[in-house]
C-alpha positions as CSV (number, residue, x, y, z in Angstrom):
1,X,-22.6,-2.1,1.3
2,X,-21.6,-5.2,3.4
3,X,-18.1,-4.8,1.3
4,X,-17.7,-1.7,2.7
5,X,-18.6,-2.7,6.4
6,X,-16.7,-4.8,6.6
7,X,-13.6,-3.2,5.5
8,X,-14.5,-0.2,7.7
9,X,-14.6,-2.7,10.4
10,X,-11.0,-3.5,9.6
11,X,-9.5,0.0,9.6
12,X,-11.3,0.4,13.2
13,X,-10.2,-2.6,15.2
14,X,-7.5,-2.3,17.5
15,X,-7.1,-5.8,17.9
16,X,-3.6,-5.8,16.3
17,X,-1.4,-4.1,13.7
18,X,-2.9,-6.4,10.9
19,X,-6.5,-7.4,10.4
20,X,-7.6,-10.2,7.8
21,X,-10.7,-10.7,6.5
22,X,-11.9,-13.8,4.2
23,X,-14.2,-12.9,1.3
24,X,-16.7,-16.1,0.3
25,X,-19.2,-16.6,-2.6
26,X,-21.6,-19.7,-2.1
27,X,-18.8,-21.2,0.2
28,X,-15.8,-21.0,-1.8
29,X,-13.2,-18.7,-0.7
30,X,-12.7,-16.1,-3.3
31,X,-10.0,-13.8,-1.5
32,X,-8.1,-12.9,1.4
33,X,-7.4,-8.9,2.5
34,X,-5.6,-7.8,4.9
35,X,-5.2,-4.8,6.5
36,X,-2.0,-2.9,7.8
37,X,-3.0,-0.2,10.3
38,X,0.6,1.3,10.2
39,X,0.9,1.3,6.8
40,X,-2.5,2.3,5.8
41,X,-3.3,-0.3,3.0
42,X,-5.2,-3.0,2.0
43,X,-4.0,-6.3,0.6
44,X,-5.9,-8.6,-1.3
45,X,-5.0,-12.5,-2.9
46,X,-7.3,-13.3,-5.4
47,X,-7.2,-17.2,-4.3
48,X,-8.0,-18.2,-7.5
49,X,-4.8,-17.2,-9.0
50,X,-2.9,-16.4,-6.3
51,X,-2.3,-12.7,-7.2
52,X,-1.8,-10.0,-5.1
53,X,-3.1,-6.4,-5.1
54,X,-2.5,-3.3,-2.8
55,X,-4.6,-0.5,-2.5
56,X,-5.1,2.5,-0.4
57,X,-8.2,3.4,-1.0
58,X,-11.3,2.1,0.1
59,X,-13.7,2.0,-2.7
60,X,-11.1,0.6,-4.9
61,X,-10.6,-2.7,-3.0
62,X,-14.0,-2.8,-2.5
63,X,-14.9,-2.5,-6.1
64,X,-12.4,-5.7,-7.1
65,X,-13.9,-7.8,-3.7
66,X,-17.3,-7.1,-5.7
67,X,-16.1,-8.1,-8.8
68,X,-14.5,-11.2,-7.6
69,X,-17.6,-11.9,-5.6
70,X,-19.7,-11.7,-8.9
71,X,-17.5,-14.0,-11.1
């Protein structure tokens, strides 16, 4: 639920265009998501491997942050 939050929390600032976010587990970065208000989509790196997904939905990113998260 904190997944979700916290990506909700993205969507709703108006800080600036694009919001990031850093996603631990025990202290080691796991990924990094960004979020594009114009655009409407998320972006994740997987720090691990360095790859990069998009998504536009919400439960989908938040389903591979918790998987990454459980690894």
């Amino acid at each position: 639920m904190a997944i979700i939050r916290r990506l909700e929390a993205m969507q709703e600032s108006t800080d600036s265009e694009v919001q990031v976010r850093r996603f631990e587990k025990e202290g080691h970065e796991r990924c990094l998501v960004s979020y594009d208000s114009k655009a409407g989509t998320y972006e994740m790196e997987d720090v691990g491997d360095h790859s990069v997904y998009q998504f536009d939905d919400i439960d989908l990113i938040a389903i591979e942050i918790y998987e990454l998260l459980q690894d």
